[in-house]
N, C-alpha and C positions, 0 to 999 in steps of 0.2 A: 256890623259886617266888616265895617276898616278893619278891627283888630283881629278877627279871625285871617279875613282874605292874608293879612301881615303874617300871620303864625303860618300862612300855611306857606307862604312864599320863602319865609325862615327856611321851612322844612324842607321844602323843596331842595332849596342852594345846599342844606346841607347833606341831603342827599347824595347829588349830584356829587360835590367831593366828595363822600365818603367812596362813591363807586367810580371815583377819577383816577386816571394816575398821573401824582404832582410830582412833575418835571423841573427842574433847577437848574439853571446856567449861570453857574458864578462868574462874571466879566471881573470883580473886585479884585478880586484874591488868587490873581493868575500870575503862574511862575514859570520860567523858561519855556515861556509861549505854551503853555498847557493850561485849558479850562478842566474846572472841576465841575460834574453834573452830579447829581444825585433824580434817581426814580423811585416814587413810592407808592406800591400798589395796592390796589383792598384787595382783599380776602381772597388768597388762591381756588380755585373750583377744584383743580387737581393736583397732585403729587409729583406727577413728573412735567416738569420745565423743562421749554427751548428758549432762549433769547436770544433776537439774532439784531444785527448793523445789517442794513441793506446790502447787499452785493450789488446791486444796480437799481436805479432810478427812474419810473415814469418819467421820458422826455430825453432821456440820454441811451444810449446806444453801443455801452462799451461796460467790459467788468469791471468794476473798481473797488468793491472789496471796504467801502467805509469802515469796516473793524479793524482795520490793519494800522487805522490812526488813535486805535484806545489803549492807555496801557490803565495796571493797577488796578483794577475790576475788582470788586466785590459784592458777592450777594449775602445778605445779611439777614434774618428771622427777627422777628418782633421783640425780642430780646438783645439785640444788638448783638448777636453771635453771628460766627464767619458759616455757611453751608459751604459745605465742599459741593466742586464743579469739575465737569470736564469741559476742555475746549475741543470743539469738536474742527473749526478751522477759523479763518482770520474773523468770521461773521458768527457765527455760532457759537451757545453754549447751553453743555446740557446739564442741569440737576435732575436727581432723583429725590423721593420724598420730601420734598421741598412746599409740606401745605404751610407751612409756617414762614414763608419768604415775606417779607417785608418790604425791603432795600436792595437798590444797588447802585452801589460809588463808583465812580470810575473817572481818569483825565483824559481829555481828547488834544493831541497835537491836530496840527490845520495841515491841512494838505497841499497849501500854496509852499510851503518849504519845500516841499518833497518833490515838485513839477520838472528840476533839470539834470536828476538823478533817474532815470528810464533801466538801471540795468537790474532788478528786480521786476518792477511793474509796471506798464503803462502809466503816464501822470494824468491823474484826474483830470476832466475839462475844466478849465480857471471857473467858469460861471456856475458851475456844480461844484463847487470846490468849497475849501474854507480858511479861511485868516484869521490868524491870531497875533494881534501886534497891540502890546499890554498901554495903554495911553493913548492908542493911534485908530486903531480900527478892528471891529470883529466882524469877520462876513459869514453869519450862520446859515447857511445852507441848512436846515434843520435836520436833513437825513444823516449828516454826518456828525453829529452831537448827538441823537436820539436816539434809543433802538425798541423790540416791541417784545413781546412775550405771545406764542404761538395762541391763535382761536381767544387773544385778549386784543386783537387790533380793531377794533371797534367800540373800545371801551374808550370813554372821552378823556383827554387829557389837559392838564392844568398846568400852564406854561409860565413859569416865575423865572424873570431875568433881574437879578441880581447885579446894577449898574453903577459904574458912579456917577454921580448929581451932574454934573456937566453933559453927560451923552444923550443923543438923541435918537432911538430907533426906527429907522424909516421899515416901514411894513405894511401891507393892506388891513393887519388885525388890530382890531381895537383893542387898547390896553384900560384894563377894567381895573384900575388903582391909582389913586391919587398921590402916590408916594414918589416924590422924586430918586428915589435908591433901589425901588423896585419899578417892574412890570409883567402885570399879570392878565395872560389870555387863557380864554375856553375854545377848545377845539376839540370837536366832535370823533375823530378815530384818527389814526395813526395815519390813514389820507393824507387828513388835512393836516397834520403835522407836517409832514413832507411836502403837503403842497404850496408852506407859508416862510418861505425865507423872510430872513430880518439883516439888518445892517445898520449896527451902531455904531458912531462915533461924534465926534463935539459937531454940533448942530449947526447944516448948511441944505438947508431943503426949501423947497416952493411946496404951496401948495396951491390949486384952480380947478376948476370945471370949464372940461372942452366938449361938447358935444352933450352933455348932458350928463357928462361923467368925472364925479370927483378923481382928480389926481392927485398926487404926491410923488414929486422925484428929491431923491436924497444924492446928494453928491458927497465922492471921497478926494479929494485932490492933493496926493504927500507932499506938495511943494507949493501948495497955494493958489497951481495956477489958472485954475478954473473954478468958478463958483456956481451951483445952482440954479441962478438965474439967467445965467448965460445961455442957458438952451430951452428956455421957455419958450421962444418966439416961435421954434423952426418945432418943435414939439405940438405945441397948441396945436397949429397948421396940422401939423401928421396927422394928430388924432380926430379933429375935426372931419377930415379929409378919409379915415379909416372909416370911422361910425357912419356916415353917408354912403360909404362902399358895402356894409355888412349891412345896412338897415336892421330890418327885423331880431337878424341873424346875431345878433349880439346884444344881450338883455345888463351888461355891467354896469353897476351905479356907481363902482369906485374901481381903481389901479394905481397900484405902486410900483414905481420904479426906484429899485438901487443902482446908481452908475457909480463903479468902480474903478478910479483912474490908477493905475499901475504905473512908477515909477520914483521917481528918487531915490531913497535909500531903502525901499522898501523890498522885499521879496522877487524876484527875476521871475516871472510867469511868462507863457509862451500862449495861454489857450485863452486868446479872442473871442470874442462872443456873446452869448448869453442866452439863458435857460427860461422856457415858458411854465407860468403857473397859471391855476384860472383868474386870482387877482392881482399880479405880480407879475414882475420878471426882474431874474436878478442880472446886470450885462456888467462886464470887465474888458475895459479898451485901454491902449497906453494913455498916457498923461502926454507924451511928449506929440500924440496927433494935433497939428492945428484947428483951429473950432469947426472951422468949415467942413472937414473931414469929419468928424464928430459928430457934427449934426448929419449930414449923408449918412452916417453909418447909424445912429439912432433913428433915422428913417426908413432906413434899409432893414438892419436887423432887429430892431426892437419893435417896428411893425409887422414884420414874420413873430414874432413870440407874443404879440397880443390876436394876431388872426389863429393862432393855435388853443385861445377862447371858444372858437366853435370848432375845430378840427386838430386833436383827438380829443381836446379836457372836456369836451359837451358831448361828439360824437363819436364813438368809440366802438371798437368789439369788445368780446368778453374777456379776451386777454389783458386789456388794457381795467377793464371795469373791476376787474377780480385781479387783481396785480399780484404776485408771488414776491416779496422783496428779496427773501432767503433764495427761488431756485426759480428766474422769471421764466415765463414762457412768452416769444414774442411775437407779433401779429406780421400779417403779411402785407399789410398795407401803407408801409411808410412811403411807396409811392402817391399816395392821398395825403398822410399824418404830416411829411415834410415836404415832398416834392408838392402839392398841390399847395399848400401853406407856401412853400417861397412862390407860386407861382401867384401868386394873390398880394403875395409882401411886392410885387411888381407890374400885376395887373392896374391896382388900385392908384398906384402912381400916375399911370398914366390916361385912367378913367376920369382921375379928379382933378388933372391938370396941372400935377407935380414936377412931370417930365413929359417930354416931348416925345412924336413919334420917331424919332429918329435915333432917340437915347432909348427908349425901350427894344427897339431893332436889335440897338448895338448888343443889349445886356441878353435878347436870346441867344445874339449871335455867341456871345462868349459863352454862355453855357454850352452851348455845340459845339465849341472847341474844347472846352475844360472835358466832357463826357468822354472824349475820344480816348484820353487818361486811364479809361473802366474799362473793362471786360461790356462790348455791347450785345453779344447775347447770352449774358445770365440773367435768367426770368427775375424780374424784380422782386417778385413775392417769395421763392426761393432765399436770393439775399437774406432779405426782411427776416423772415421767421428767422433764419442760423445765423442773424447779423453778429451776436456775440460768440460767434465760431473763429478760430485763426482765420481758418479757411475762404471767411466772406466779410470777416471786418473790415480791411481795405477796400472793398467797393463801398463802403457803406458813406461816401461824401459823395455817391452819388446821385444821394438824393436829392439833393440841391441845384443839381446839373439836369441828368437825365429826368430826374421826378418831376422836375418845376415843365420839361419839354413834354413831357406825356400828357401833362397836366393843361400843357398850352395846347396839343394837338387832339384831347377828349374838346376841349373848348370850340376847337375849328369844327368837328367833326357834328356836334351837337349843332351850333348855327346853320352849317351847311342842313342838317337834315332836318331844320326848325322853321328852313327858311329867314334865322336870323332872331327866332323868338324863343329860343331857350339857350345857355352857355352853359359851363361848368360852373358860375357863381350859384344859377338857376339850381342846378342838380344837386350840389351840396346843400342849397337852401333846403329844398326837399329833402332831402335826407335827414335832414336835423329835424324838421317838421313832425317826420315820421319815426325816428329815435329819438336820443337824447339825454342828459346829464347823470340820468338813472337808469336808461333802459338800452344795456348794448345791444348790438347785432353779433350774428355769429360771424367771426372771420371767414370760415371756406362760403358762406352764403353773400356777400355783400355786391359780386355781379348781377348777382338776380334783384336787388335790392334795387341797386342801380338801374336796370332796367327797367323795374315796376316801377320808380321814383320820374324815368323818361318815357317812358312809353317808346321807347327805341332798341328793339333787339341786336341792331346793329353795334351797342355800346359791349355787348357780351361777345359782340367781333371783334373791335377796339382789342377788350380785354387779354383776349387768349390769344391773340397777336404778338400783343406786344410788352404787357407787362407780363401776364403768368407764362407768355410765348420768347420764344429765342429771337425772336425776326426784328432787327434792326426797325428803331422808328424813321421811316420816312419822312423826314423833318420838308425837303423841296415838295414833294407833293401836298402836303397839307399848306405849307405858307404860300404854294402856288395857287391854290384856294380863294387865300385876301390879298390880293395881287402883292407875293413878295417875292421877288425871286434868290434863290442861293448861287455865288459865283465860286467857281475855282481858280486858285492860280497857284501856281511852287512858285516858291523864295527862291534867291538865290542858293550856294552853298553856303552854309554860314560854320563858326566852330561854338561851342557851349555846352555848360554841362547837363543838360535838359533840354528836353525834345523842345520846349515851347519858354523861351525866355521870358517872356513877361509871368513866367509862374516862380519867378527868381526874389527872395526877399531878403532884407538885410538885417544882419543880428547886431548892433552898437556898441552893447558891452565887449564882443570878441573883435571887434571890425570885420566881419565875416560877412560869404554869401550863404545863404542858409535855403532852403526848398521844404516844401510842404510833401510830405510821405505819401502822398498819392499822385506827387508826378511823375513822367515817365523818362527815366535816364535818355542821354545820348547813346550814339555808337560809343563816340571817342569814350563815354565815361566807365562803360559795361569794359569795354577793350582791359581798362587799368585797373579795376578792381571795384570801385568808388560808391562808396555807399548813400541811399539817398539819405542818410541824419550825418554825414560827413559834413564839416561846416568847414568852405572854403577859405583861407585867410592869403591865403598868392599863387600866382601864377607867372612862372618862370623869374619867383624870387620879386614878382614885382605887389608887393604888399597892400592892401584896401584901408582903404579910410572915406568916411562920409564926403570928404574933400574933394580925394581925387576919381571917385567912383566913374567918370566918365571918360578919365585917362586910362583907365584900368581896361571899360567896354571897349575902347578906342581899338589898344592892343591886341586884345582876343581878336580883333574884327580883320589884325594884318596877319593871321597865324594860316601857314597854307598846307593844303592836303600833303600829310607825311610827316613835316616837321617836327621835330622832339621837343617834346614839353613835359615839364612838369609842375605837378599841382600839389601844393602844400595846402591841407585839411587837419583839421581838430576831429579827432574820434575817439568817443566813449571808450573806453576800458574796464569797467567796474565803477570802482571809485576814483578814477584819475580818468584822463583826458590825455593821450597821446597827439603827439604832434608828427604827421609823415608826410612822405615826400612819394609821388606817387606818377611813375613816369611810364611814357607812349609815345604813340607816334599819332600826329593829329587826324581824327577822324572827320571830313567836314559832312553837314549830313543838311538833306533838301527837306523844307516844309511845308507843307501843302497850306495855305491858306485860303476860309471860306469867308466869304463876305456877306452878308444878307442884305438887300436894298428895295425899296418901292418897284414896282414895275413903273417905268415910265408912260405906258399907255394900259392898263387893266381894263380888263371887259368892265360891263355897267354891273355884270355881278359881282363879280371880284371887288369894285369899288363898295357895293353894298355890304357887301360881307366884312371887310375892313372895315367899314366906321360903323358897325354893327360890334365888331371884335374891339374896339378901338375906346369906343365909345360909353358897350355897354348897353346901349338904347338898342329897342327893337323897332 
């Protein structure tokens, strides 16, 4: 019986490859930052071939065209002959009579080069992104080294990295090869190819079990200055502190984290952050953040991309279940997908006793500022489905603002009419209950879902209100709810080049003031021309440096309604970078400021309702 059961397991594996397609990333033999891949597929079914590079990505939100980083393509027949192709565009290619395809070669440049050059295309998000730096580091994002061949994206793939003996690839997949020069994984469809980033380089990783869940975080650090272990302590905590927050709601026996520190001589990237997988995520932060910062922000944002474990990677529509790489179609619910996910990367904090009532106040309250930035009555579901439209990509950060308050105000909304014994954690939990990893739900049905899931009709009121509806969320009447009140007051006049200064960030390499594309200019700056990727470098000739930055705000602060000024900025050109001088007459311009604070005497329900909200507990 051994030797039979042996023969057949033989037969099996060998199956299996023959009906795989073995994928190759050579890290060895890379030249002017370009990897060579080679795919090789069994036995065509049909004649006419499409192979496409994703255009966009489950979890990202923007068109980015992964083909546009391949050059030297070839498709090749079983005989090592070249088939002729058409490119059909940057993602696409099409043969004809092609049963005889075998191969195709092709080198990928990384997309972190290309991030501070925007006058062709939007740059990649850093965390969806890729690196190629021959000795140093390669961050495979796998959608952008990968591509698929149409109605074969379910055929398994056989994933051979090609290393040298020194590196070490941090990833959730298990490498099924004892070879220190290779690494080889099975991965079941073109999915889960995408859904498995890898990051190798000379080996600096932890591994532990927090909550019952094997980890692994890999650290990249180009100057040495952080190691791996430095963020155990404040990580452990997160996770421990998440898995009690999701109980049931999350069934993970392993996560891998890649952190990505940017900086020294390395590539100039701009896109902070980082991308959720179901056992992964890959995050990109500067190197020059101090640890303290560091760890806040892998608590912040690397606990939003592990709650995105049950919301959308588990529970999902069918848009998201059936993904179109080549021509996506997108759901209407990223007020759930992200805004409910950061509203949890925040709730949890302060359920588990991470941060105080007072610090979770402050972080609504900034959302309710940053929001003001958006358009507040485009239906969010609108947005959502045409987010990769010109038209509605700009609102699209606000789902981290506006989403995360919807998300806080279905929460109030459910207590109040639970009496305190159902929330928003409650109703997602249901929901995954009654769907899940395999089985979507329809997009235009998910309010009725919702309501079945609460037994609250009132929720398909909520809904048509305020997300599919125009009507501003009433944030004071809902926090008036669990006793919190909202304050107004105007600033004084002040002068700046943006509505709201603290949305003001600084660029080091330029010495520049720099703004995030979704704030909202001043008067003074609309009056002069001034564009929000204009990068500030003086003001009335009086120059920025990390030194004197508070000499500088000093100034602005004595400049009075009328006065002439002008403002020397850095702006794009093409391929150059102009420098101009850009002159008015000063606008000074009043800011309304909202405060959110405890009510100092709350009814007995209001206080119920808060350490209900607060708490978690019924």
């Amino acid at each position: 019986m051994k030797k039979i059961a042996l023969s057949l397991g033989v037969l099996t594996a060998f199956m299996v490859n023959a009906q795989s397609i073995k994928t190759t990333i050579d890290l060895v033999n890379v030249k002017d930052d370009k990897v060579a891949v080679t795919m090789e597929f069994p036995k065509m079914k049909s004649g006419d071939v499409k192979f496409h590079f994703p255009k966009t990505v489950p979890g990202t939100y923007s068109v980015d065209d992964y083909g546009r980083f391949v050059e030297g393509i070839k498709f090749l027949d079983n005989k090592g002959k070249e088939i002729a192709f058409t490119k059909v565009n940057d993602n696409t290619y099409s043969l004809k009579n092609a049963q005889n395809l075998s191969k195709v070669t092709y080198l990928v440049n990384d997309s972190f080069d290309d991030e501070l050059d925007n006058s062709k295309h939007k740059a990649v998000f850093s965390p969806s992104g890729t690196d190629i730096e021959a000795g140093k580091i390669y961050l495979i994002n796998t959608h952008g080294f990968i591509g698929y061949i149409d109605n074969m994206q379910d055929v398994p793939y056989q994933l051979v990295i090609q290393k040298p003996n020194d590196f070490y690839g941090t990833t959730a997949l298990v490498d099924q090869d004892k070879s220190e020069s290779t690494d080889t994984y099975t991965l079941a469809n073109y999915a889960k190819v995408t859904d498995s980033p890898l990051m190798y380089t000379k080996p600096d990783y932890i591994t532990f079990n927090a909550g019952g869940m094997d980890l692994v975080l890999g650290v990249y650090s180009p100057t040495g200055k952080y190691k791996a272990a430095d963020f155990k302590e404040n990580l452990e905590k997160m996770v421990i502190a998440q898995k009690k927050f999701l109980g049931d709601m999350n069934t993970n026996k392993k996560y891998a984290i890649m952190l990505y520190l940017s900086g020294g001589e390395g590539p100039q990237i701009k896109g902070f952050g980082a991308l959720e997988h179901h056992e992964s995520t890959s995050v990109v932060l500067p190197e020059m953040m101090p640890k303290e910062a560091i760890d806040k922000t892998i608590t912040d944002v690397v606990s939003h991309e592990f709650f995105h474990t049950v919301n959308p990677l588990k529970t999902h529509s069918e848009e998201i279940h059936y993904f179109d790489y080549a021509d996506p179609k997108m759901s209407q619910h990223l007020w759930m997908y992200e805004g409910g996910t950061e509203y949890f990367a925040n709730l949890f904090q302060i359920q588990e006793g991470l941060i105080t009532k007072d610090e979770f106040l402050q972080r609504m309250n900034e959302k309710i500022t940053n929001s003001k930035n958006y358009n507040d009555t485009m239906p969010f579901t609108v947005m959502s489905k045409n987010v990769l439209k010109d038209e509605y990509k700009d609102q699209y950060r606000n789902v981290y603002e506006k989403g995360a308050l919807l998300a806080m105000c279905l929460d109030i909304e459910l207590r109040k009419l639970s009496n305190g014994e159902m929330g928003y954690r409650d109703m997602i939990r249901k929901l995954s209950q009654r769907f899940g990893e395999n089985k979507p739900f329809k997009d235009d049905k998910l309010v009725d879902e919702l309501v079945a899931v609460t037994g609250y009709p009132q929720v398909k009121d909520f809904y048509n209100k305020y997300i599919a509806g125009d009507q501003p969320t009433p944030y004071a009447q809902y926090l008036s709810m669990v006793g919190v009140e909202l304050k107004s007051q105007e600033t004084p006049p002040i002068f700046w080049f943006i509505k709201d200064p603290q949305q003001t960030g600084y660029d080091d390499k330029d010495n520049a003031f720099v703004f995030d594309e979704s704030s909202a200019l001043s008067p003074f700056s609309k009056s002069i021309g001034f564009k929000i990727t204009d990068k500030i470098v003086a003001l009335d000739g009086k120059t920025i440096n990390i030194q004197n930055i508070q000499e500088f705000i000093g100034y602005a602060k004595t400049i009075k309604e009328g006065q002439n000024v002008t403002v020397t900025v850095l702006r794009k050109n093409g391929d150059k970078t102009d420098r101009i001088d850009l002159k008015g007459k000063a606008v000074l311009d009043k800011m309304t400021v909202e405060t959110l604070q405890f009510k100092p005497n709350p009814t007995p329900a209001e206080q119920k309702l808060q350490d209900q909200w607060l708490t978690g507990k019924k």
